[in-house]
C-alpha positions in Angstrom: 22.5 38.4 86.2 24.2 40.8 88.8 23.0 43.7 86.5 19.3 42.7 86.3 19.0 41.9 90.1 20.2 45.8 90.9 17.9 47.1 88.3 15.4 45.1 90.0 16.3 46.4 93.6 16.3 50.1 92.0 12.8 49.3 91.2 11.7 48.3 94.2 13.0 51.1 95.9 11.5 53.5 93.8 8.4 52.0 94.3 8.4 52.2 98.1 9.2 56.2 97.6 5.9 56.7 95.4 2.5 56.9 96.4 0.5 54.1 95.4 -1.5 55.6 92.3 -4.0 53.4 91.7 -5.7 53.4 94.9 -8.6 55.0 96.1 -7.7 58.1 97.8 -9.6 60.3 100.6 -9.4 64.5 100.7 -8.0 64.9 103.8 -6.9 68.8 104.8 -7.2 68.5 108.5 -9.5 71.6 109.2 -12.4 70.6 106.9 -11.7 72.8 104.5 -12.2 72.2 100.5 -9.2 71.3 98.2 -8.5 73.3 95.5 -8.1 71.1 92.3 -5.6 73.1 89.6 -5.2 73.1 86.4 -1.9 71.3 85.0 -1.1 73.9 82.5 -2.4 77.2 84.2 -2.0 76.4 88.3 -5.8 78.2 88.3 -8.7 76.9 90.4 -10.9 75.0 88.5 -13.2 73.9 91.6 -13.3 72.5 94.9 -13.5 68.9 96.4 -15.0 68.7 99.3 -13.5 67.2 102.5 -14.0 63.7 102.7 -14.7 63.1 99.1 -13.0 59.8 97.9 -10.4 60.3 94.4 -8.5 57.7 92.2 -5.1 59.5 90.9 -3.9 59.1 87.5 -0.8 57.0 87.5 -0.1 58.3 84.1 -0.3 62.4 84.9 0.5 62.2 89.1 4.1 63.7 90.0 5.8 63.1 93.4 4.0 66.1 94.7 0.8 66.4 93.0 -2.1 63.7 92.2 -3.8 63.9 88.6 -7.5 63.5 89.8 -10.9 64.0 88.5 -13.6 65.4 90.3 -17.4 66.7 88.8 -16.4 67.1 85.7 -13.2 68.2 86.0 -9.4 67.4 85.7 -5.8 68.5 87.4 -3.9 68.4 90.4 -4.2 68.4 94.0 -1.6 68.1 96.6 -0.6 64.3 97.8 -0.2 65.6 101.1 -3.8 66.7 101.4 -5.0 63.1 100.1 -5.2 60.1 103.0 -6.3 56.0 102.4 -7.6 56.7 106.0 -11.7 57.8 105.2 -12.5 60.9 106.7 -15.2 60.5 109.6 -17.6 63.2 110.5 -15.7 64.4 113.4 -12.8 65.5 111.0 -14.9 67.4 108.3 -17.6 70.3 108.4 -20.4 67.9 107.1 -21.1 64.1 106.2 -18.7 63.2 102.9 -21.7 63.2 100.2 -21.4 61.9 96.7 -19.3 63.5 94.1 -21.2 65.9 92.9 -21.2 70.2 92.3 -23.8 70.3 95.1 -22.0 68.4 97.8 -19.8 71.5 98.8 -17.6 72.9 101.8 -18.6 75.2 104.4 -19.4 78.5 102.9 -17.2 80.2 105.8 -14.4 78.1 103.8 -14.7 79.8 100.2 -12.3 83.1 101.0 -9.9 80.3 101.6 -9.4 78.0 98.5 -5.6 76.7 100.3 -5.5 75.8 104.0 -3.1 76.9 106.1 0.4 75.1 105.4 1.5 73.1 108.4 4.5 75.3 108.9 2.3 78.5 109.1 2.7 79.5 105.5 0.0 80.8 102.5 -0.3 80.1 98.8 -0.3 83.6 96.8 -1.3 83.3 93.4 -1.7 85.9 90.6 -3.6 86.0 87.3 -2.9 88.9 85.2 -0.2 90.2 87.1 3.4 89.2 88.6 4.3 89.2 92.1 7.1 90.4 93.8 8.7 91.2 96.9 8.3 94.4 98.6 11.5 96.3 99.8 11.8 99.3 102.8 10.0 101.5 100.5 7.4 99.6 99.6 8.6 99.1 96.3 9.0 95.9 94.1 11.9 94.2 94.0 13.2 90.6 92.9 12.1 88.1 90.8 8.8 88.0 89.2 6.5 85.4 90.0 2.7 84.3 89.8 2.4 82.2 92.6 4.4 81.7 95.9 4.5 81.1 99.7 3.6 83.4 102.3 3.9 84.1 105.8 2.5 86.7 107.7 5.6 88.5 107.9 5.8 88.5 104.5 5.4 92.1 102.5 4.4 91.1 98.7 4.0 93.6 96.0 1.3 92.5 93.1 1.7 94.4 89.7 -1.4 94.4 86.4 0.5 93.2 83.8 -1.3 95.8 81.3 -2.3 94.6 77.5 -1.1 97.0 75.3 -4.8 98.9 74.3 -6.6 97.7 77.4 -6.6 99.3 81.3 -7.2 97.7 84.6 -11.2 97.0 84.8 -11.3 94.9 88.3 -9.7 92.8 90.3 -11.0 89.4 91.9 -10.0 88.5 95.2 -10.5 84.7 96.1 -13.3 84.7 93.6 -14.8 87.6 94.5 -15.2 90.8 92.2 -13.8 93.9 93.8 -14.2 97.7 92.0 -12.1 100.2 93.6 -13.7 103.0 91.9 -10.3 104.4 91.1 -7.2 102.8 88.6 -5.3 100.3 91.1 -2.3 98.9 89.1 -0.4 97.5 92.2 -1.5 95.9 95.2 0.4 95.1 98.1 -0.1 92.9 100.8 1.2 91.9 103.7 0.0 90.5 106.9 -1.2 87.2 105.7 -4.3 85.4 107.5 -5.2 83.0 104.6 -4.2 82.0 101.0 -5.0 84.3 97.9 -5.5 84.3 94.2 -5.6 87.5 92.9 -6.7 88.4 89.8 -6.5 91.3 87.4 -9.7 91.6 84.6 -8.8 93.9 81.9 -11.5 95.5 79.5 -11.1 93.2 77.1 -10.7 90.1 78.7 -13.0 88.2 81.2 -12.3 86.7 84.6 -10.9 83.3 85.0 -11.3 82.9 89.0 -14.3 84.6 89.5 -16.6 82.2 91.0 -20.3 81.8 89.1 -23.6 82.2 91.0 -24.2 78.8 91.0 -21.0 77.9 92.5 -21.8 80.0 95.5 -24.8 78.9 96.1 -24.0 75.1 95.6 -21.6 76.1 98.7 -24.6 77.1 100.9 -24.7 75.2 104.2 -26.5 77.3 106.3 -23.3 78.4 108.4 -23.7 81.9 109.3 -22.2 84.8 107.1 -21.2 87.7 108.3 -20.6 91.1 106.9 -18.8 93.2 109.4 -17.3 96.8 109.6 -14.8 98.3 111.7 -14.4 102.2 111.3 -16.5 101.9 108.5 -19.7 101.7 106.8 -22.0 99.9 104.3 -24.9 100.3 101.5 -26.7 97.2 99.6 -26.4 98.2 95.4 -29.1 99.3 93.2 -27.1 98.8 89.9 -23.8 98.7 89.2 -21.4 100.2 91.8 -24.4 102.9 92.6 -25.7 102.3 96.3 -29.0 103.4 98.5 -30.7 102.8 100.8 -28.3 104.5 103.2 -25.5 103.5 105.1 -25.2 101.2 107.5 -22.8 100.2 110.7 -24.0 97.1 112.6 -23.1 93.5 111.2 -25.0 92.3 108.1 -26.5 88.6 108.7 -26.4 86.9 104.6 -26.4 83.4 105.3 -30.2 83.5 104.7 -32.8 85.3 101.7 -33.0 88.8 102.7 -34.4 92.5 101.5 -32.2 94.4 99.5 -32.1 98.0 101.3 -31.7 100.0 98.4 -34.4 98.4 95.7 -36.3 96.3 98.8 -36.0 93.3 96.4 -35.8 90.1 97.6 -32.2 88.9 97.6 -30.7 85.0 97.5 -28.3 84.6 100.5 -25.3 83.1 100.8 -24.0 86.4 99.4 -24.1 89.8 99.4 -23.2 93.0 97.0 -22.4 95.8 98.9 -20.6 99.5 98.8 -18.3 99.9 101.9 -16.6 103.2 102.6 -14.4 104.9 105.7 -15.2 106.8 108.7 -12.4 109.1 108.6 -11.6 110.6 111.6 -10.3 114.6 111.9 -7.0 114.8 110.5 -6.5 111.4 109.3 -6.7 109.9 105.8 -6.9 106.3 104.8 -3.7 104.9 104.0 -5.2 101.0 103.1 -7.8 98.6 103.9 -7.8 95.1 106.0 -9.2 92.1 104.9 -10.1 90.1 107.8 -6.2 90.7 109.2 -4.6 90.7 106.0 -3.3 94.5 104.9 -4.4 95.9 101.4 -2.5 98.3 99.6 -2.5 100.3 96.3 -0.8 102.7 94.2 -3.7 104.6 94.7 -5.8 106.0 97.9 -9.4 104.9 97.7 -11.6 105.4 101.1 -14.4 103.3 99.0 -15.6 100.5 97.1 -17.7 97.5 96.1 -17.5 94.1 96.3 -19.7 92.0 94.1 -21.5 88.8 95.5 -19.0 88.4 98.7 -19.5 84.7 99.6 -17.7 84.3 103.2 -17.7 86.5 106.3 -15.7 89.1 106.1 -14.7 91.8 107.9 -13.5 95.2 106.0 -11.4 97.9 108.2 -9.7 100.9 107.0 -5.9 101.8 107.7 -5.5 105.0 109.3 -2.6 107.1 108.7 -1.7 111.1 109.3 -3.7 113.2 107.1 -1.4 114.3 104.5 -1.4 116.8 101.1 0.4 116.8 98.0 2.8 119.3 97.7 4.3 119.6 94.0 6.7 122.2 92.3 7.3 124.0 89.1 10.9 126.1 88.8 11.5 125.9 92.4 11.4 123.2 95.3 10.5 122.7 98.7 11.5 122.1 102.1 10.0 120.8 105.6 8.0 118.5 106.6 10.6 115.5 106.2 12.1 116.7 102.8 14.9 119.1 101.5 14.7 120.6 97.8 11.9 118.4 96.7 9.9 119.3 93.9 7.3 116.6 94.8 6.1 115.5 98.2 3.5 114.9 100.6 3.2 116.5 104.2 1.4 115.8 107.2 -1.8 118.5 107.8 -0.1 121.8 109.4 3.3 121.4 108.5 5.0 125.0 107.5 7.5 124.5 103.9 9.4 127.0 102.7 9.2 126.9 98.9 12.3 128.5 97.1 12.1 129.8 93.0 15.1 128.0 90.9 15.5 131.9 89.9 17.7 134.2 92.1 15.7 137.0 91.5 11.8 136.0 90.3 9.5 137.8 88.9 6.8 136.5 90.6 4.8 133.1 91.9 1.4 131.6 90.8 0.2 129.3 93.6 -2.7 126.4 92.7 -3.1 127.8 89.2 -4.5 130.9 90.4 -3.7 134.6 89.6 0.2 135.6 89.9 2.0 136.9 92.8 4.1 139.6 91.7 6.8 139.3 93.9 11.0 139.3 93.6 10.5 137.0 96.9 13.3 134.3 96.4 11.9 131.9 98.8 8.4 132.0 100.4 6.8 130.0 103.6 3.0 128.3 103.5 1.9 126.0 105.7 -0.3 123.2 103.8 -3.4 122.2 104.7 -4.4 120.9 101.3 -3.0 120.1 98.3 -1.0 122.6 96.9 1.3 123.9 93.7 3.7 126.0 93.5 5.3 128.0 90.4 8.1 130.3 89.9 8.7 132.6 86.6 10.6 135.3 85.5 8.9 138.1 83.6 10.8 137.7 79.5 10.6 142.0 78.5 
């Protein structure tokens, strides 16, 4: 009798430490954002429930921390701590609470960000295709590899394609959004966190998973204004493919509504935009990265341009500026200045003076950029760089 009362007490104290599953929940995320709702198996976004929008968990599939819903169609799990009994009045959410359907969808201004801010300041950063990692004092990746974690602004992240053998890197999809870099970016970093992320990596063989249809983006469409903006930097609309016209442009571009296409003058739907953004690179500088909103982009890979495919949320695009630099590489000898000793490989600020010295102690000559040879028993010989340059050393064989 003893043992069945404390079994029963057990019971009862479990209960009181579990949400109540059968009841008729209410998204609640506090800044009238959407919630994400993710698969079980995969953690991907399969859509978005709108604020206010009533749910019934799963008592069957629901954990401690996440509720098994349904919403339009769709299946998987949202966070409990997003879900209230309390209905959601206007005053707490960007419009009325509508029925459950595709249509009744957040703020467009909302879209970039699938995750609300955490209340302790921190992200969600999630990757498809690729591992994340942290980055160390160089930049580099180190740690454990992982596809989705928390972020803080402080926070320096490294994200790495996880290549198919047979494919390459085709694009990459930022919060649903297609970007082309116009060059191969294998790694990403970023750091700097304003929002939550979900990074993807499309390879030529596969197809996107997170990248979000026409018809979800203009489902979203509220009328709230969208914004294409430019710091330092410059804009043309797309005539096919990543090819632009219609010439370049500086001042803010207004979306939210239908408007002309500059480089076909075809009508275009709004609530998005296709555009090609590139640099204004001052004298002696070089683009070292780009921001996102505040959020700093990275890659393995300079590129001072590219194009983002049916952008669906204000957004404003700035360059990171560094020192102009050149790429200074050797070939039977090895340089110094400029930061480095006997490097072989190395890139210098614009101006800076190397001396370059032959691995031979008595050459026959140097070839410099690949051009005609310098016949010259010089062992060592100074340049000052103001492009990229290569230096060889040989000996003459008789």
């Amino acid at each position: 009798m003893k043992r069945l009362l404390a079994l029963l007490l057990c019971a009862m104290l479990l209960m009181g430490c579990v949400p109540a599953l059968a009841d008729t929940y209410y998204v609640n995320t506090g800044d009238g954002s959407a919630l994400s709702l993710r698969d079980e198996q995969t953690n991907q976004v399969l859509t978005t429930i709108p604020n206010g929008i009533p749910v019934i968990p799963d008592p069957e599939k629901s954990t401690d921390i996440c509720a098994y819903v349904t919403f339009s169609g769709y299946s998987g799990l949202v966070l409990w701590r997003y879900l209230s009994h309390t209905p959601v009045t206007v005053a707490q959410t960007q419009s009325d609470p509508a029925p459950a359907e595709p249509t009744a969808a957040p703020a467009a201004e909302t879209q970039a960000a699938p995750h609300p801010q955490q209340q302790d300041g921190s992200y969600t950063l999630t990757a498809v295709g690729a591992v994340i990692q942290t980055a160390d004092k160089k930049n580099n990746a180190t740690g454990p590899e992982m596809t989705t974690t928390t972020v803080t602004p402080e926070d320096n992240m490294v994200i790495t394609a996880q290549i198919p053998r047979g494919q390459q890197v085709a694009y990459w999809v930022i919060n649903g959004v297609r970007y082309d870099f116009l060059k191969t970016v294998r790694i990403l970093r970023m750091t700097k966190f304003d929002q939550s992320f979900t990074v993807e990596v499309v390879f030529s063989k596969g197809t996107s998973q997170t990248l979000l249809s026409p018809g979800d983006i203009q489902a979203a469409r509220t009328g709230a204004q969208l914004l294409l903006t430019l710091q330092r930097a410059e804009f043309c609309h797309l005539k096919s493919g990543t090819t632009g016209g219609g010439g370049w442009h500086r001042d803010p571009f207004d979306f939210t509504n239908d408007y002309t296409n500059f480089a076909t003058n075809a009508a275009e739907q709004g609530g998005r935009v296709s555009a090609k953004v590139r640099a204004i690179i001052p004298k002696d500088k070089s683009v070292r990265g780009w921001k996102l909103n505040e959020t700093e982009l990275y890659s393995n890979v300079v590129f001072e341009q590219f194009v983002v495919n049916d952008l669906n949320t204000s957004m404003t695009y700035e360059p990171i500026f560094g020192d102009k630099t050149y790429h200074v590489t050797c070939y039977n000898c090895s340089f110094s200045g400029g930061g480095y000793s006997n490097a072989k490989d190395g890139y210098v600020k614009a101006g800076t003076k190397i001396t370059v010295t032959s691995a031979y102690s008595y050459p026959s000559g140097w070839v410099i950029n690949y051009g005609a040879a310098q016949w010259s028993h010089a062992y060592s010989i100074t340049r000052t760089i103001n492009a990229d340059t290569h230096f060889e050393s040989f000996i003459e064989i008789n």
